[in-house]
DODREN-542755 format. One record per residue: residue in one letter; y, z, x of N, C-alpha, C in turn; chain; residue number from 0. Coordinates in steps of 0.1 Angstrom, whole numbers. Layout:
! residues N
<lumlum A&n.v Y&n.w Z&n.u X&ca.v Y&ca.w Z&ca.u X&c.v Y&c.w Z&c.u X&pase A&marfi NUM>
...
! end
This chain:
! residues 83
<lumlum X&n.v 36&n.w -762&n.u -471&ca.v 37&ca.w -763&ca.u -456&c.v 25&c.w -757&c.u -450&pase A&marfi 0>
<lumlum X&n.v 20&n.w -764&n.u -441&ca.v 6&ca.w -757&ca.u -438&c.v 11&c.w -749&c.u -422&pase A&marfi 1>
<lumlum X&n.v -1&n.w -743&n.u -416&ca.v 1&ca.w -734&ca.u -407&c.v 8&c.w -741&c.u -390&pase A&marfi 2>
<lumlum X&n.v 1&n.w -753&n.u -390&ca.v 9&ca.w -761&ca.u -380&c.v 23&c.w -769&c.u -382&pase A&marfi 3>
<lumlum X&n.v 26&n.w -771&n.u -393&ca.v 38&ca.w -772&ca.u -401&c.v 53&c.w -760&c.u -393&pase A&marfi 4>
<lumlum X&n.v 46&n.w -747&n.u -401&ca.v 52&ca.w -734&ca.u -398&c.v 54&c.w -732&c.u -381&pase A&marfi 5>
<lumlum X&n.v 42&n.w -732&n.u -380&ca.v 44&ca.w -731&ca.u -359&c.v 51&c.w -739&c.u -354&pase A&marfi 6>
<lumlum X&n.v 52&n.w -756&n.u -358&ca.v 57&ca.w -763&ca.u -347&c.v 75&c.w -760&c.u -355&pase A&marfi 7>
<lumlum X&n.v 76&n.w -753&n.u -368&ca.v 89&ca.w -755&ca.u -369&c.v 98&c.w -741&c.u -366&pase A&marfi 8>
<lumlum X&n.v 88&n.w -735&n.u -362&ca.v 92&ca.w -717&ca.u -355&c.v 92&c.w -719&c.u -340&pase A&marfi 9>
<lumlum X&n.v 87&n.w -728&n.u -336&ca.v 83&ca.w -732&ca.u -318&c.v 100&c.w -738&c.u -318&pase A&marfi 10>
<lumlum X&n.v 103&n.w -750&n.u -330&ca.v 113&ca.w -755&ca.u -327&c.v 127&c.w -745&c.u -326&pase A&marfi 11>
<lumlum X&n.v 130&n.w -739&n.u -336&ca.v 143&ca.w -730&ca.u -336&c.v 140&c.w -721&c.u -325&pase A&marfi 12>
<lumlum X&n.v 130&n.w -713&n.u -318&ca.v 132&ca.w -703&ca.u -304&c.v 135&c.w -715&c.u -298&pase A&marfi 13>
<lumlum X&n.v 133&n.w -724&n.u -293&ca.v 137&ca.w -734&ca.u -281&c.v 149&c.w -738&c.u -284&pase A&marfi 14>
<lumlum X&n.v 154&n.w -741&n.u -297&ca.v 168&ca.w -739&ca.u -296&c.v 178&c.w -735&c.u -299&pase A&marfi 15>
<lumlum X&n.v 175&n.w -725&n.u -304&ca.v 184&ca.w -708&ca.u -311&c.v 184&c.w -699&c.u -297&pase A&marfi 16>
<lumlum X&n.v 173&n.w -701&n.u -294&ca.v 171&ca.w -688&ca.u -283&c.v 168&c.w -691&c.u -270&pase A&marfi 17>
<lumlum X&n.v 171&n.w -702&n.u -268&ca.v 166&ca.w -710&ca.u -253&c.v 155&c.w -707&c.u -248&pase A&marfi 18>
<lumlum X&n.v 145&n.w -706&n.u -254&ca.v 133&ca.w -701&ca.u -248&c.v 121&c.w -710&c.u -243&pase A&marfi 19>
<lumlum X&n.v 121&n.w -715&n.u -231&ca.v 112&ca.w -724&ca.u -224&c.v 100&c.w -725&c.u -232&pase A&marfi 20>
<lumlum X&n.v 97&n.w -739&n.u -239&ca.v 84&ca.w -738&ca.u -249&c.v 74&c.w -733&c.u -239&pase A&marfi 21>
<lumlum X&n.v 71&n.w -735&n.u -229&ca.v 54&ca.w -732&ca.u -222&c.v 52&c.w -714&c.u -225&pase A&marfi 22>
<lumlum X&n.v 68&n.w -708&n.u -226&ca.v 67&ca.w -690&ca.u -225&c.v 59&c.w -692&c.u -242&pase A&marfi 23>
<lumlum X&n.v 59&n.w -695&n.u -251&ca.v 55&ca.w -699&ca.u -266&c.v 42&c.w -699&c.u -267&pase A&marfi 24>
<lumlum X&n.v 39&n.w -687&n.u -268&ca.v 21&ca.w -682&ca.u -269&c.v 19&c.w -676&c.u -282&pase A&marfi 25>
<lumlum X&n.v 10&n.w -678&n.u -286&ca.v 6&ca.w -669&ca.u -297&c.v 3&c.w -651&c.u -295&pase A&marfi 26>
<lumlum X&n.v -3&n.w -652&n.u -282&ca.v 0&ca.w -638&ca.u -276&c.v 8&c.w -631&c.u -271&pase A&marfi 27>
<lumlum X&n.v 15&n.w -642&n.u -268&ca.v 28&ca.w -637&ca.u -257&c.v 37&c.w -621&c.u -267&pase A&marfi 28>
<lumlum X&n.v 46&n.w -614&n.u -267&ca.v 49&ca.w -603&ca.u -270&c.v 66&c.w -610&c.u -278&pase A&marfi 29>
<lumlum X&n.v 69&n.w -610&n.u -291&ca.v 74&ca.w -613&ca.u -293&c.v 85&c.w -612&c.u -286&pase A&marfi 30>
<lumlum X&n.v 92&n.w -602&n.u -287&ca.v 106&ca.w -593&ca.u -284&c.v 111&c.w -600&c.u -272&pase A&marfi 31>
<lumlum X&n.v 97&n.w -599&n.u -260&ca.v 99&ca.w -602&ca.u -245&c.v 102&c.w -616&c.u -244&pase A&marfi 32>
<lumlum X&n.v 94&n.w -624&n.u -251&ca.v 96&ca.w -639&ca.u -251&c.v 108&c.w -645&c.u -257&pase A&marfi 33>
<lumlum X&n.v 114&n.w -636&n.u -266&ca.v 130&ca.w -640&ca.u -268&c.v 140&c.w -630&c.u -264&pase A&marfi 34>
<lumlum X&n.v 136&n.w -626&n.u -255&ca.v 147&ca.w -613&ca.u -254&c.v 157&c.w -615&c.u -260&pase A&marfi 35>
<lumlum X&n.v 147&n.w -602&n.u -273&ca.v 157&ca.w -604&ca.u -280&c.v 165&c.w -584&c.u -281&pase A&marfi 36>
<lumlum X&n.v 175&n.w -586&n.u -285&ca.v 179&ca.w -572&ca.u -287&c.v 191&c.w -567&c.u -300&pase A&marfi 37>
<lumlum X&n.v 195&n.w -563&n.u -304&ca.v 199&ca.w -559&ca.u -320&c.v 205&c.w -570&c.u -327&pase A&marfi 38>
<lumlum X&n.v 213&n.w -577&n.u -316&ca.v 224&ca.w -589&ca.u -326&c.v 214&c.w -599&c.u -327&pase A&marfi 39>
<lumlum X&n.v 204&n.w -604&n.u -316&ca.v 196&ca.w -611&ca.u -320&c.v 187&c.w -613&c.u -328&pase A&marfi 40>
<lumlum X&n.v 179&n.w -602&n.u -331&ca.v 172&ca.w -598&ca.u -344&c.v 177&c.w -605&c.u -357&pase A&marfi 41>
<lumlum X&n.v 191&n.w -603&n.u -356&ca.v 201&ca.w -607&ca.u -368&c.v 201&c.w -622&c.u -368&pase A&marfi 42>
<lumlum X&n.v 204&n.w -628&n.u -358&ca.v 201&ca.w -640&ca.u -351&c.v 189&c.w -647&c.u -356&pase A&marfi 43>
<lumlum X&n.v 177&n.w -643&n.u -352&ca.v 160&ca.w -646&ca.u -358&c.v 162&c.w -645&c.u -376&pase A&marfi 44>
<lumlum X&n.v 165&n.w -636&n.u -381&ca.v 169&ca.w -634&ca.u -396&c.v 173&c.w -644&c.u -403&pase A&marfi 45>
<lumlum X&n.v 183&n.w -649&n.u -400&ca.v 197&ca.w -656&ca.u -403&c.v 182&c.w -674&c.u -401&pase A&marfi 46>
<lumlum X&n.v 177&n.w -675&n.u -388&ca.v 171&ca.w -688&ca.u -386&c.v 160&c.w -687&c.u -396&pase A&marfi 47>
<lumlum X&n.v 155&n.w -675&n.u -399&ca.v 138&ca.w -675&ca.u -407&c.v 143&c.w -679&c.u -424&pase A&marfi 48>
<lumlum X&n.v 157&n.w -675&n.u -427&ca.v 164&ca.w -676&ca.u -435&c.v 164&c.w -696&c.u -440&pase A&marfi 49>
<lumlum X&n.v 173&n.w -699&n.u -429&ca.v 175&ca.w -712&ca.u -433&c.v 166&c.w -723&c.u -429&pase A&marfi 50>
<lumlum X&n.v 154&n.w -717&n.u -423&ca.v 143&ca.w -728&ca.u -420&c.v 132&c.w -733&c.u -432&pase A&marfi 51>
<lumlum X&n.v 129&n.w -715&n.u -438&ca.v 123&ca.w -711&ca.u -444&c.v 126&c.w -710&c.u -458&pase A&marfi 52>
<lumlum X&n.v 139&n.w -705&n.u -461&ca.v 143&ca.w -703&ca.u -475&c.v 138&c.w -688&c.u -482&pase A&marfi 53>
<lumlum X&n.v 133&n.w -677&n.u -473&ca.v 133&ca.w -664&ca.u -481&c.v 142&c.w -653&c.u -473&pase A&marfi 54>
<lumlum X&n.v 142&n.w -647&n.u -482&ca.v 148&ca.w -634&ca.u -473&c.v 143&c.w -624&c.u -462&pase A&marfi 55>
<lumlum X&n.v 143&n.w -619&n.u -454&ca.v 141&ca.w -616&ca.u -445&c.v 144&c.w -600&c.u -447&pase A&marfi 56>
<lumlum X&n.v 135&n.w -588&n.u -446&ca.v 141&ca.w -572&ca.u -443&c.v 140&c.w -571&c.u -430&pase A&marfi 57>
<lumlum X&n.v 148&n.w -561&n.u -424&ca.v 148&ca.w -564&ca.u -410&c.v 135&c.w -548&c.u -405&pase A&marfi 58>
<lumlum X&n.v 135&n.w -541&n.u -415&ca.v 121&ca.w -538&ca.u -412&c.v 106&c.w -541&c.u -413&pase A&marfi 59>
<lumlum X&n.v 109&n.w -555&n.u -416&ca.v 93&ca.w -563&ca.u -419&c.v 91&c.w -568&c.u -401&pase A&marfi 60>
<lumlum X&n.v 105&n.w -568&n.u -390&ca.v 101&ca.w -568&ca.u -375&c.v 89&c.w -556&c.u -366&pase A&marfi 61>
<lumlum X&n.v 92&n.w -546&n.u -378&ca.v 85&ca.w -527&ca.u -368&c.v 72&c.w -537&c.u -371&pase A&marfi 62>
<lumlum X&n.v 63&n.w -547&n.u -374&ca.v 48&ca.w -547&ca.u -378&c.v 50&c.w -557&c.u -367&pase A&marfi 63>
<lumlum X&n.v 57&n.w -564&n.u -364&ca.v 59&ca.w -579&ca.u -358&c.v 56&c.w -577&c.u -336&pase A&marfi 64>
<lumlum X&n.v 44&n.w -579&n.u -333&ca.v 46&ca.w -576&ca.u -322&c.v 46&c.w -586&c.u -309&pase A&marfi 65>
<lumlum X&n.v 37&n.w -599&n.u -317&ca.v 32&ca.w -610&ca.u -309&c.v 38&c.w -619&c.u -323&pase A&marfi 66>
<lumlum X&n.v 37&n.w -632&n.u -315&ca.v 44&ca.w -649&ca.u -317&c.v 34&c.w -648&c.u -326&pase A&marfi 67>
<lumlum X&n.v 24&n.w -643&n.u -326&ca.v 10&ca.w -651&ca.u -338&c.v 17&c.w -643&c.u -349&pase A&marfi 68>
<lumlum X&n.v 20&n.w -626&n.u -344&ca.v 20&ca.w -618&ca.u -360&c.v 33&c.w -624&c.u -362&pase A&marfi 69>
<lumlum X&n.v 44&n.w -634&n.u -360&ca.v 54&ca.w -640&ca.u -364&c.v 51&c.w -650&c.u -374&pase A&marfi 70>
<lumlum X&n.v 42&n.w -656&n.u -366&ca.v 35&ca.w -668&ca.u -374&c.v 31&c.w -665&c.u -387&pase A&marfi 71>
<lumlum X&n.v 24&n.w -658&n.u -386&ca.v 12&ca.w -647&ca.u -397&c.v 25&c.w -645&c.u -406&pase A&marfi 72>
<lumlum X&n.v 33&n.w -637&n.u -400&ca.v 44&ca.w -631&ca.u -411&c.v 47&c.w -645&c.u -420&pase A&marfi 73>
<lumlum X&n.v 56&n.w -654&n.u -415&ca.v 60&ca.w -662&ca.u -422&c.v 52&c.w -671&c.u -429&pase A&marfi 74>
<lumlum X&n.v 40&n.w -677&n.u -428&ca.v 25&ca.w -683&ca.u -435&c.v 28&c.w -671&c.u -448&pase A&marfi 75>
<lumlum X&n.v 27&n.w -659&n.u -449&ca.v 17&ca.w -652&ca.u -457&c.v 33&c.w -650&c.u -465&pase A&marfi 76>
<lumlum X&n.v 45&n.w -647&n.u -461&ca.v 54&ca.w -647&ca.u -470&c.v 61&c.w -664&c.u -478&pase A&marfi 77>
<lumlum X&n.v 55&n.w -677&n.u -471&ca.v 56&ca.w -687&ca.u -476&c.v 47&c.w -692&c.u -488&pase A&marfi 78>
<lumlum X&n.v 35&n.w -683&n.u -485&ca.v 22&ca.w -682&ca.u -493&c.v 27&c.w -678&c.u -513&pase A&marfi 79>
<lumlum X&n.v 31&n.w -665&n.u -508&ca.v 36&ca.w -656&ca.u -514&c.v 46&c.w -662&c.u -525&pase A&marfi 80>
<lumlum X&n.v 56&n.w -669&n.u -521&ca.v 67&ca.w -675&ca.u -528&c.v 63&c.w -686&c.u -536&pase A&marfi 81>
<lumlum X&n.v 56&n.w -693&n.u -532&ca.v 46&ca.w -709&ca.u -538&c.v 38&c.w -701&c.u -550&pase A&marfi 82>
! end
């Protein structure tokens, strides 16, 4: 899966997991803010990175995660990783 693969299928699950107006879907934008997200949600994102992706998820691999890109980044380099 290459890196626009990953984006457009991470763009897909926030717009419909987390109702999040795709134009708010920046690579800069601040993760957290752009899904307001808050504890159960987290769990929520987990549970999607899980079944989109097929690895497991620590839910302290989020403390590094600040921006939509370091999401991206995260999941590229842990898809990398498994291959």
């Amino acid at each position: 899966m290459n890196q626009q693969e990953i984006i457009s299928r991470i763009n897909a699950f926030m717009v419909e997991d987390f109702e999040v107006d795709e134009s708010a879907i920046a690579p800069g934008a601040n993760l957290k803010e752009t899904l307001d997200l808050d504890s159960l949600d987290y769990i929520d994102l987990v549970v999607a990175i899980e079944q989109n992706f097929g690895f497991k998820v620590k839910p302290e691999d989020f403390q590094q995660m600040h921006t939509i890109q370091d999401f991206y980044d995260y999941v590229a380099n842990r898809l990398a990783i498994a291959s």
